[in-house]
C-alpha positions in Angstrom: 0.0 0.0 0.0 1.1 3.4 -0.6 0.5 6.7 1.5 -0.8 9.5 0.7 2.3 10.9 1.8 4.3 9.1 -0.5 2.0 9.3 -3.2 2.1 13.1 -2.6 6.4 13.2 -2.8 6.3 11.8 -6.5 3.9 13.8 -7.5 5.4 17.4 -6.5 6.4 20.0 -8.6 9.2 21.0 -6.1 12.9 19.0 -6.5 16.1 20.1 -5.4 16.9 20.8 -9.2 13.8 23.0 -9.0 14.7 25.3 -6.4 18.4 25.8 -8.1 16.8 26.6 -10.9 15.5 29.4 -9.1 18.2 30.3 -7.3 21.3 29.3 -8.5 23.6 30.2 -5.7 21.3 28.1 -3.6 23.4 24.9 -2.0 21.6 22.1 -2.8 21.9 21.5 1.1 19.5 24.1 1.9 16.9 22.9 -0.8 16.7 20.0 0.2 16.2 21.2 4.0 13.9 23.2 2.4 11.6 20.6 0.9 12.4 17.5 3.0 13.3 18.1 6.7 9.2 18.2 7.6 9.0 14.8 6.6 9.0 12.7 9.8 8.8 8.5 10.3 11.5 6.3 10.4 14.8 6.5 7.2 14.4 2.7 6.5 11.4 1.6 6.4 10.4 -2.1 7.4 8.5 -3.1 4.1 10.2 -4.6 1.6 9.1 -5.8 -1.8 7.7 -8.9 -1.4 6.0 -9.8 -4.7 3.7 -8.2 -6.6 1.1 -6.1 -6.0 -2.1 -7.2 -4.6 -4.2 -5.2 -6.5 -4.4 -2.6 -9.8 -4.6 0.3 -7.5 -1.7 -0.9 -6.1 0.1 -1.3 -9.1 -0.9 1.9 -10.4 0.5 3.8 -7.4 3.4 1.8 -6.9 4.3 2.2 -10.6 4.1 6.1 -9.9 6.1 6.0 -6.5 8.7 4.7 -4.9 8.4 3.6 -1.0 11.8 4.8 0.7 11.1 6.2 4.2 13.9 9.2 4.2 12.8 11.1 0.7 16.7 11.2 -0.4 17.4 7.9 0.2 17.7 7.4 -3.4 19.9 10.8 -3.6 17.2 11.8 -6.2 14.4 14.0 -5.5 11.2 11.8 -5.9 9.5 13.4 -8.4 12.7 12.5 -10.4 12.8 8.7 -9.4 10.9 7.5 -12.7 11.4 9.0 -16.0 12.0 8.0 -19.6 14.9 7.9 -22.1 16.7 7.0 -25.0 20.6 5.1 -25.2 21.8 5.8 -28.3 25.0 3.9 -27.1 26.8 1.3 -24.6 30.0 0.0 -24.2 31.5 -3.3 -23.0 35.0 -3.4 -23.2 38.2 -2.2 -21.7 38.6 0.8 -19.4 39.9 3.2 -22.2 37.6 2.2 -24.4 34.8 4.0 -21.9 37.2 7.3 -21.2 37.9 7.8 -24.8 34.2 8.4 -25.5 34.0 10.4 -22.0 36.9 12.9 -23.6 35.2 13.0 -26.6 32.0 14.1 -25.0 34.1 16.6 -22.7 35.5 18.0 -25.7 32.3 18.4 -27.6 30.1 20.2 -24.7 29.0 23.6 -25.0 28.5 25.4 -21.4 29.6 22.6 -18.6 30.4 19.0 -17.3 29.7 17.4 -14.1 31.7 14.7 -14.1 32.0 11.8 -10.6 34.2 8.6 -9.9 34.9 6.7 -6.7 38.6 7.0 -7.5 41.2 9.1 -9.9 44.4 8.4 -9.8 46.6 9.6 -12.3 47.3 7.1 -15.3 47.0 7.0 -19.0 42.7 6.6 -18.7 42.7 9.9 -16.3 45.0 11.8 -19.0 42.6 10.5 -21.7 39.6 12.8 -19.6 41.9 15.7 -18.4 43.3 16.0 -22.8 39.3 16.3 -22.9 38.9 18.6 -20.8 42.2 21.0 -22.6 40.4 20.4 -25.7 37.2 21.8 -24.2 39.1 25.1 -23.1 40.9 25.2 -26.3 37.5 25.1 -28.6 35.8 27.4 -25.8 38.3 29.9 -25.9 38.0 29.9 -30.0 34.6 30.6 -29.3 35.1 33.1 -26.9 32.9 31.5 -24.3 33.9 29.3 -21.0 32.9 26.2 -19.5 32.2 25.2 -16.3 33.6 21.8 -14.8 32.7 19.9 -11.7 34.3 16.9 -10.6 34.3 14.7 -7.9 35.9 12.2 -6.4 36.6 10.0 -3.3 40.2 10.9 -1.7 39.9 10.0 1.8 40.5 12.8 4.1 41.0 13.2 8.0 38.8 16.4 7.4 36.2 14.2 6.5 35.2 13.5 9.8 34.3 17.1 10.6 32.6 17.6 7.0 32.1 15.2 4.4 32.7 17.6 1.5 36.0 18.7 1.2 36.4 21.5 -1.4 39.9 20.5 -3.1 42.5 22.9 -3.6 44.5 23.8 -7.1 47.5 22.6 -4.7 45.8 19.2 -3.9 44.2 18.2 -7.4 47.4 19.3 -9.6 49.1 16.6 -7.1 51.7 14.2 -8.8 48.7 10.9 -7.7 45.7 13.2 -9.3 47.3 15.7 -12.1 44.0 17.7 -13.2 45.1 20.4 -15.2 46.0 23.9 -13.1 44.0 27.1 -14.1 46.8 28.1 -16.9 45.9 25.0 -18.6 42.6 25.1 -19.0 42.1 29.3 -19.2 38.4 28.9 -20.5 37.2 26.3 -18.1 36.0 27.6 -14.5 37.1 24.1 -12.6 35.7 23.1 -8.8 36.5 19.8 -7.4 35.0 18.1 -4.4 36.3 15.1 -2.4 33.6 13.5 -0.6 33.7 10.3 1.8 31.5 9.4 4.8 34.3 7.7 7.3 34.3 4.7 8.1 32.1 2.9 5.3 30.3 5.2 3.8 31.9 5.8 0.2 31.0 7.6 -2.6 31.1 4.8 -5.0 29.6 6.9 -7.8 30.6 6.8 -11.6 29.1 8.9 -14.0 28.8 12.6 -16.1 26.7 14.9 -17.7 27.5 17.1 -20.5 25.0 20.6 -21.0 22.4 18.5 -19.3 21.7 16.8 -22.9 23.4 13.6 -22.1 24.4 11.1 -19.0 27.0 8.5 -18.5 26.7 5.8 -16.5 29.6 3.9 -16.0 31.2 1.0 -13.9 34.3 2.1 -14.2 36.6 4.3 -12.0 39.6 6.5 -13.7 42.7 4.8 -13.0 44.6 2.2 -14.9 43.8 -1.7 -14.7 42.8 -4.7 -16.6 39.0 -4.7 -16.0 36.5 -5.0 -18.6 34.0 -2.8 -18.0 30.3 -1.4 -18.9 28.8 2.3 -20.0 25.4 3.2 -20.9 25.1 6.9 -22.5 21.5 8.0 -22.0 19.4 10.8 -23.6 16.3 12.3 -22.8 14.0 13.2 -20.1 15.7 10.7 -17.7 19.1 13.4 -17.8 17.2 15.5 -15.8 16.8 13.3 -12.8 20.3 12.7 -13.4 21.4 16.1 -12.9 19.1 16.4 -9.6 21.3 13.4 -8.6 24.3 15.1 -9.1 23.5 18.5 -7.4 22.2 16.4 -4.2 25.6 14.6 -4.1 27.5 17.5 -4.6 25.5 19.3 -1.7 27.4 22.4 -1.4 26.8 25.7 -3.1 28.1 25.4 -6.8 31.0 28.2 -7.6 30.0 29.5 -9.9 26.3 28.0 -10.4 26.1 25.6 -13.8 24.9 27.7 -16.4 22.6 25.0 -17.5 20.5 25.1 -13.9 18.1 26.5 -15.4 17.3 24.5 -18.2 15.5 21.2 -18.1 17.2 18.1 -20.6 15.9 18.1 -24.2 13.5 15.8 -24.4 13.9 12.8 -26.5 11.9 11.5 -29.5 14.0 9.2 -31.6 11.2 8.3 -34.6 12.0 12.6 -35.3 15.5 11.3 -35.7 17.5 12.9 -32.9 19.4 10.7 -31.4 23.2 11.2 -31.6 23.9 8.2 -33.7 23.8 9.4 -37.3 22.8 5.8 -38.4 23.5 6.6 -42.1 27.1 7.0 -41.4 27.5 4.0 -38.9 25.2 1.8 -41.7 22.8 0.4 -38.5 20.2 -1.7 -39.4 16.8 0.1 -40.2 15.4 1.7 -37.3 12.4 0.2 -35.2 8.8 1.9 -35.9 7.3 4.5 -33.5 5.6 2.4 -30.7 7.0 -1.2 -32.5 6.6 -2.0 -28.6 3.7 -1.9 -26.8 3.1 -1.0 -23.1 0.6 -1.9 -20.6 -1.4 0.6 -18.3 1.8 0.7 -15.9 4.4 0.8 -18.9 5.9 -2.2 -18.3 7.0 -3.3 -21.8 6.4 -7.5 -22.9 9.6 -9.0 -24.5 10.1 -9.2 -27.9 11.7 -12.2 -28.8 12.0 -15.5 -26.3 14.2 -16.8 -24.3 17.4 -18.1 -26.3 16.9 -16.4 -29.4 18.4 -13.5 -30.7 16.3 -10.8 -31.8 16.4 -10.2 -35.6 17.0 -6.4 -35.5 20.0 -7.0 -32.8 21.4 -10.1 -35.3 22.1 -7.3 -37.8 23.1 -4.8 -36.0 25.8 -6.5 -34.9 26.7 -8.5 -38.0 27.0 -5.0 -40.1 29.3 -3.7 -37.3 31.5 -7.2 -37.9 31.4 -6.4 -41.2 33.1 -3.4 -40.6 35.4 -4.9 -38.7 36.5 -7.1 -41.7 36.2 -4.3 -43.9 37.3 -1.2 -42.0 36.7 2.4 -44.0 38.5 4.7 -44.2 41.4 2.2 -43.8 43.9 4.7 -42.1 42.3 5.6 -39.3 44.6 6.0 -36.3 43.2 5.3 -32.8 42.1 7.9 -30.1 44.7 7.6 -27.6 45.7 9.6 -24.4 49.5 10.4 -26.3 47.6 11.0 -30.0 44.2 12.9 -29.7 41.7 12.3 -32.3 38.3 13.5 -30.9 35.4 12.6 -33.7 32.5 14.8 -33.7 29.6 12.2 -32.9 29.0 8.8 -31.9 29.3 7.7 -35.3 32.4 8.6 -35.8 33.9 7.2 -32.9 32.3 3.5 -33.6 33.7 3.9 -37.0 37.3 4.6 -35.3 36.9 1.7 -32.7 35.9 -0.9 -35.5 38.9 0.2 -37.4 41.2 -0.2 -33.8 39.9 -4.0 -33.7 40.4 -4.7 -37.5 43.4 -7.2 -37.5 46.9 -5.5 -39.2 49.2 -7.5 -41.1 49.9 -11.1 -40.0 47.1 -10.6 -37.0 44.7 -13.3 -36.3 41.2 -11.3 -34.9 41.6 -12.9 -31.7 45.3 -11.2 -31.9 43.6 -8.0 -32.6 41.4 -8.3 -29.8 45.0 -9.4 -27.2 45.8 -6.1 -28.2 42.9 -4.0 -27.7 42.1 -5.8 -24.2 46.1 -5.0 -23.3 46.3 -2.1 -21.7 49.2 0.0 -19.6 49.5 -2.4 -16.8 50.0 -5.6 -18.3 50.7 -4.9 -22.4 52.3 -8.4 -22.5 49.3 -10.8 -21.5 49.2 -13.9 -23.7 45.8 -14.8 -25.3 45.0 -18.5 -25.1 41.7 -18.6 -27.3 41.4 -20.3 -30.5 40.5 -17.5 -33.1 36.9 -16.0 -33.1 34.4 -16.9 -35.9 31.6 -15.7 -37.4 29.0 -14.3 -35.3 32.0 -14.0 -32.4 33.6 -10.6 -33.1 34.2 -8.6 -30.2 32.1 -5.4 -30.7 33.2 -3.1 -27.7 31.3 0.5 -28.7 27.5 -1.1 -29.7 25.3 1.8 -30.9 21.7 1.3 -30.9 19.0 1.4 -33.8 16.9 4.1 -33.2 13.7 3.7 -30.8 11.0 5.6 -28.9 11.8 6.6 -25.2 11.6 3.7 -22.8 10.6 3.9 -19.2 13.2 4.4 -16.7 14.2 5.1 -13.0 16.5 6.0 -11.1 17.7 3.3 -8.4 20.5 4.6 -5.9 21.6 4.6 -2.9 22.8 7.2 -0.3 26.1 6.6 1.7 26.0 4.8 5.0 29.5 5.5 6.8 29.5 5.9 10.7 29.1 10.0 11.2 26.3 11.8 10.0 25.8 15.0 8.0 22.6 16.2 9.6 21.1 18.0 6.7 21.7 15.0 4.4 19.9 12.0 6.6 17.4 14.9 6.9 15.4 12.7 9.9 17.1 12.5 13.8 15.9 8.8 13.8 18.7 8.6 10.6 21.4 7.3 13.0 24.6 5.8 12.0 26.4 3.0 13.4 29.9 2.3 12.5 29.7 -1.4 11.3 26.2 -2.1 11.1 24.3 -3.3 8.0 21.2 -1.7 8.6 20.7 0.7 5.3 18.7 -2.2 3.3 15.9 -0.3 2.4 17.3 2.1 -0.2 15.6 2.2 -4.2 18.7 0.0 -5.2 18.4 -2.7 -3.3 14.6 -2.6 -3.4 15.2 -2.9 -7.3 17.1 -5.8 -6.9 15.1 -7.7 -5.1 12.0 -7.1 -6.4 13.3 -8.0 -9.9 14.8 -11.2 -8.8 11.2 -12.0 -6.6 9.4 -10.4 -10.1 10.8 -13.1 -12.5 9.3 -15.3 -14.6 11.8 -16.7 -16.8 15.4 -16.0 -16.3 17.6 -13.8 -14.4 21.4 -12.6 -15.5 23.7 -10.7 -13.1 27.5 -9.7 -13.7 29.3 -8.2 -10.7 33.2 -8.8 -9.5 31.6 -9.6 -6.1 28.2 -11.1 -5.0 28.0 -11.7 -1.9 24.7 -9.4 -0.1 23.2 -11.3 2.7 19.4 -10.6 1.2 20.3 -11.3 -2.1 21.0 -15.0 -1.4 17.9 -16.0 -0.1 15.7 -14.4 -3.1 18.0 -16.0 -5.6 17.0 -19.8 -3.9 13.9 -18.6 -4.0 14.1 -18.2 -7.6 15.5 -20.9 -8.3 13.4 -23.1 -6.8 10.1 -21.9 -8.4 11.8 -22.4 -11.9 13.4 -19.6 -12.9 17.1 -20.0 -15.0 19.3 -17.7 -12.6 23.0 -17.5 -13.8 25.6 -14.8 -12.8 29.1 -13.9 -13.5 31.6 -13.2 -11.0 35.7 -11.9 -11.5 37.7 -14.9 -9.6 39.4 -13.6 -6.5 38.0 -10.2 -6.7 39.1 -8.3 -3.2 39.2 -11.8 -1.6 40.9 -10.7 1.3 38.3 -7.8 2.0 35.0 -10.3 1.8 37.1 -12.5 4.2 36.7 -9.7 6.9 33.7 -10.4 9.6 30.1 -9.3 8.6 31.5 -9.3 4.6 29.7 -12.2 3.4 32.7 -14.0 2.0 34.1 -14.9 -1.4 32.8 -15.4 -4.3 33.9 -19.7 -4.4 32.5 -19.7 -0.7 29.5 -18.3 -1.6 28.5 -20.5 -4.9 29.4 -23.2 -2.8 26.9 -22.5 0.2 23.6 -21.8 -2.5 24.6 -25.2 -4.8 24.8 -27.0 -1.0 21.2 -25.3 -0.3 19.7 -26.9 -3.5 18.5 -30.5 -4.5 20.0 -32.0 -7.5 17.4 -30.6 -9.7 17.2 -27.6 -8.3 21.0 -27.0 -8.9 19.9 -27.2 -13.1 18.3 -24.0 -12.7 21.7 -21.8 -11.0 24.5 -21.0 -12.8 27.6 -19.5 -12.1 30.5 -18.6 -14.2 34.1 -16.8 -13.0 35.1 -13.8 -15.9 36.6 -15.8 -18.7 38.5 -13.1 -20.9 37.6 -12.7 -24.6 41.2 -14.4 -25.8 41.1 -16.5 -22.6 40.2 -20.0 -22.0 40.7 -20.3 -18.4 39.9 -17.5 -15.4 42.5 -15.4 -14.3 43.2 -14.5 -10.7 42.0 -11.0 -9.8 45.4 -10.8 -8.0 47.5 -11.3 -11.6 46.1 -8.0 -12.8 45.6 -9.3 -16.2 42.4 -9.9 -17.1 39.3 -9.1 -14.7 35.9 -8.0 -14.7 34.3 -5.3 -13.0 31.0 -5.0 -14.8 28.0 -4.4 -13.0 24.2 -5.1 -14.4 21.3 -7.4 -13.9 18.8 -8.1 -16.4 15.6 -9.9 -15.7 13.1 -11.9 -18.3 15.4 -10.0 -21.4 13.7 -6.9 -21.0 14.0 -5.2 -17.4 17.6 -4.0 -16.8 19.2 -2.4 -14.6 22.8 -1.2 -15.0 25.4 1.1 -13.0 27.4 1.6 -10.0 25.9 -1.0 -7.6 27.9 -4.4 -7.0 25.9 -7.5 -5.3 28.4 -7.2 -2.7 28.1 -5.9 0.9 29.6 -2.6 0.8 27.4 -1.7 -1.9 24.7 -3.2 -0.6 24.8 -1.3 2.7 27.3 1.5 2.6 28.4 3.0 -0.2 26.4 5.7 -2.7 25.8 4.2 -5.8 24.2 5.0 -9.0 22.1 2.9 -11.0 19.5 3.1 -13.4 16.5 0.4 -14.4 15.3 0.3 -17.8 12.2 -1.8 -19.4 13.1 -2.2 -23.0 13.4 -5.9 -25.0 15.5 -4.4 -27.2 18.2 -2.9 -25.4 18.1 -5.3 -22.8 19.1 -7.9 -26.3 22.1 -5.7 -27.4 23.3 -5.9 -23.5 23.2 -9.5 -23.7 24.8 -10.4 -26.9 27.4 -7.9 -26.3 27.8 -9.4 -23.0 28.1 -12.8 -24.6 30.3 -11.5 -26.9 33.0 -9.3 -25.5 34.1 -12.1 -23.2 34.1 -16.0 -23.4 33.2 -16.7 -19.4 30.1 -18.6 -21.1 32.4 -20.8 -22.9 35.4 -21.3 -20.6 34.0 -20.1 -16.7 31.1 -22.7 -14.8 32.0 -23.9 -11.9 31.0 -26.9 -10.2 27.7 -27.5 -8.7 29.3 -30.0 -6.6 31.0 -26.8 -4.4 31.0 -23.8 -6.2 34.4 -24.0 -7.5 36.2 -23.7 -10.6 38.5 -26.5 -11.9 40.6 -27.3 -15.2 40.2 -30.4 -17.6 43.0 -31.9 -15.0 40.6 -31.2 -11.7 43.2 -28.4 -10.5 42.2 -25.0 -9.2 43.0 -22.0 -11.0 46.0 -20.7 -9.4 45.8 -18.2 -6.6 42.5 -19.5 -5.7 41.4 -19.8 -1.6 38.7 -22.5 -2.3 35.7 -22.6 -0.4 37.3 -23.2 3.2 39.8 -20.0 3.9 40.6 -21.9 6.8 40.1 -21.1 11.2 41.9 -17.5 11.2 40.4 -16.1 7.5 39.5 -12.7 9.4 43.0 -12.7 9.6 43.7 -12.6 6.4 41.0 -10.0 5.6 42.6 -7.9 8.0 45.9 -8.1 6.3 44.8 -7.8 3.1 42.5 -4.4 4.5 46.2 -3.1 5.7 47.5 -3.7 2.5 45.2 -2.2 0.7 44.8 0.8 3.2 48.8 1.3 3.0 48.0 2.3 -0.9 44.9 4.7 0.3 44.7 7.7 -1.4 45.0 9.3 1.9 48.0 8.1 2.8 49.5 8.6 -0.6 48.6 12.0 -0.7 49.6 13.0 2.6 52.7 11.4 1.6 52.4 13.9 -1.6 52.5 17.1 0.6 55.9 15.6 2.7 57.3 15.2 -0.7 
């Protein structure tokens, strides 16, 4: 049942975007003390979402609402939460592949950028942004204008315990472990920076940007160098503008000077008028869908268009004419974009064009030698590939850019940060108390999501996360399971063992598929499967500790046609701690482009099940994969999870940039 109350939230006129639009110098702090603080009861309610609705009243209001006791607990205003939009492109593949486009939408942006990642460290992917963000001010100053940039970032700071927001210095963020560009750098772009953290837990986890408040990343990806494959969605439409409410509530201090764009809501999108970004005459995309091809219920919720196992017809030929490309690249001198050679493209087209040409073999190259390349990036250029060569239908297709279509229903699903201090303003309620080490903060719009997809599902459920290990997740995926339903999810092998080894962390990924295939009968176990990350020129998993070829992807997708896709792992922290940003789509056909470039771009569904004897994975010869705990870390595992917390805590960013100002 909804309340009144609730029903009223969603339905206002007022958001925190709202009242910055009418004052611009407002802190987002103080509108949202404004339009929130009166709102009394508990932050975390004790409902959950237990199936569906009893009723079509019911359904109607909770299709319109969300049910999140504190009205920021999704860190969007509620009005906000549900929306509609367009993705005119995502991308699975390597960690530069996803900055490259970033920079290129940096460089193209007219008036401002907001830009947010858990953690910048200065490498080849952060130069790729900050070259963006020169060629911004160059273009700007030609035009005789200026941009304004906000970035943030999660540095932890002792001054974090006294306030949460740390305004960054010029001093602190031209530092040798950060290197944004000083003011004489970038003369046309006004730049503020904020480093935000909630000590202990509570970290901002967040990963995306938005460009004139036309266009929003989502990525799952943090700027640094590594080996991880990755995910991006770049979204268009109405659904920007909850984005950009999103952003202003997490940066929560005034904005100096305002964005110019404040004022201005997100264009709205209507793709069968043909203005989406993709310029599908240029790319050669398959013909686009038909105004309302797909058909919604009362509610919006959108039927599947194609059944389980098949591939949908339009998706089949999108990607086969981008293969063709591949074998056919033109023009056929087309250098790459890369953070020492610049080439910024002036739309989406263009740069799918460039990163088809990147992955067309050269000379005595194989395309699965092609792809070794591609996937080898600054920390480990030498990794072997192992796979036989790809065939037809097979082609790694990193940048996938989709046929034009109507907007699709969308919400937001976040989470705020849970740490152990409070910022009084932001938990809004004196009930919202913090505990250091509790895992209380389960009734947030993400996890709510989750859950009530997995509870929700008919068919099948798909999840890829480097973790998954959520105390209430397991439960609802037996549950699953056990009524039918095909669940199967992908995990990176060894990810942050020693971390999920720590009490209350839920363990790692091998103990945890072995305690679900223990808790199911024989027949039962057909229905769960579980795969460690198999690189694309792979045939076996690789260690997370090797740093050579990992996964750190993050999406769920339920019955092929609800989705969601972000910031959120299925792991503790995220489940309970730290801010994350997701977003839930209902569309067949995006939802099919996600998996068959999910099924491409790596080969864990060839190479990756484990056993459903205990959860483990094992070579033709019965071995482990090397580096591998096992399902039994042993009596004094906390141990190791508290050595492997000081090692990691020895490489913090505070530490190395206190270490910076000694230096």
């Amino acid at each position: 049942m909804i309340s009144q109350k609730i029903f009223d939230l969603c339905h206002s006129s007022n958001t925190i975007s709202s009242k910055i639009a009418e004052n611009p110098h407002l802190a987002p702090s103080h509108a949202a003390h404004t339009l929130y603080r009166r709102h009394g009861g508990t932050a975390h309610h004790t409902g959950s979402a237990n199936g569906a609705a009893k009723d079509g009243y019911d359904l109607e209001r909770a299709y319109n609402c969300g049910q999140w006791g504190n009205p920021l607990a999704g860190v969007t205003s509620p009005p906000l939460v549900g929306s509609s939009g367009v993705v005119p492109l995502t991308i699975i593949g390597p960690l530069p592949d996803i900055c490259r486009h970033m920079s290129n939408c940096i460089a193209r942006a007219e008036k401002e950028v907001f830009l947010a990642t858990n953690y910048w460290k200065a490498s080849d992917a952060a130069t790729l942004i900050t070259n963006g963000l020169k060629e911004l001010s160059r273009r700007a100053g030609e035009k005789g204008t200026k941009a304004i940039v906000k970035i943030m970032y999660d540095r932890g700071s002792a001054k974090q315990v006294i306030e949460n927001h740390q305004v960054v210095s010029v001093t602190e963020y031209t530092a040798k472990s950060v290197q944004l560009p000083p003011p004489q750098e970038i003369p046309n772009i006004d730049l503020q920076v904020i480093n935000y953290h909630r000590p202990a837990f509570g970290t901002f986890h967040a990963k995306f940007m938005i460009v004139d408040r036309n266009i929003a990343i989502l990525s799952s990806k943090n700027i640094q160098d590594n080996d991880n494959l990755e995910m991006m969605t770049h979204l268009e439409g109405s659904i920007v503008d909850s984005f950009y409410d999103m952003a202003l509530i997490s940066w929560w201090k005034e904005l100096k000077p305002p964005l110019p764009c404040s004022t201005l809501p997100a264009p709205q999108a209507n793709l069968s008028d043909g203005q989406q970004s993709v310029d599908q005459k240029t790319v050669n995309l398959p013909r686009p869908m038909k105004p309302n091809q797909y058909k919604t219920d009362p509610v919006g919720q959108q039927a599947s268009q194609h059944r389980p196992g098949e591939l949908d017809a339009s998706v089949a030929d999108l990607f086969q004419s981008l293969a063709d490309q591949i074998k056919n690249p033109n023009p056929l001198d087309l250098p790459g974009h890369t953070e020492k050679d610049p080439h910024y493209d002036p739309d989406i087209a263009a740069e799918v064009q460039r990163s088809l040409h990147v992955l067309a073999p050269r000379a005595s190259e194989r395309k699965i030698d092609a792809i070794t390349r591609h996937l080898n990036t600054t920390i480990q250029p030498d990794t072997k590939g192992t796979a036989p060569d790809v065939g037809l239908g097979d082609e790694m297709i990193p940048l996938i850019p989709h046929p034009l279509h109507d907007p699709v229903p969308m919400a937001m699903v976040c989470r705020k940060p849970w740490g152990g201090t409070r910022e009084p303003i932001f938990d809004l309620l004196p009930t919202d108390k913090h505990t250091a080490a509790n895992n209380s903060s389960l009734h947030v719009p993400q996890n709510e999501a989750f859950l009530s997809a997995i509870r929700n599902a008919e068919t099948s459920v798909f999840i890829q996360t480097p973790n998954l290990n959520a105390e209430p997740l397991l439960p609802a995926l037996l549950e699953a399971v056990r009524r039918g339903v095909n669940v199967t999810y992908y995990v990176t092998l060894g990810y942050n063992d020693a971390g999920e080894l720590l009490p209350f962390q839920g363990g790692t990924n091998e103990m945890v598929a072995h305690k679900l295939y223990s808790a199911l009968t024989p027949a039962e176990k057909e229905n769960l499967n579980i795969y460690n990350y198999v690189g694309k020129d792979q045939t076996r998993p690789i260690h997370n500790k090797f740093k050579k070829r990992s996964c750190h992807i993050k999406v769920m997708i339920v019955d092929h046609h609800i989705g969601i896709q972000g910031n959120g792992n299925q792991d503790t922290q995220s489940w309970f701690h730290s801010q994350e940003v997701n977003v839930m789509i209902d569309s067949a056909a995006i939802c099919a482009a996600w998996e068959e470039g999910l099924r491409r771009n790596q080969n864990t569904h060839l190479y990756g099940a484990v056993s459903k004897e205990n959860g483990c994975w094992r070579d033709e010869k019965g071995e482990l994969a090397e580096g591998t705990i096992g399902v039994d870390p042993g009596r004094f595992s906390w141990a190791r999870g508290i050595v492997g917390a000081v090692q990691r805590l020895s490489l913090s960013p505070a530490l190395v940039t206190a270490q910076e100002r000694k230096d």
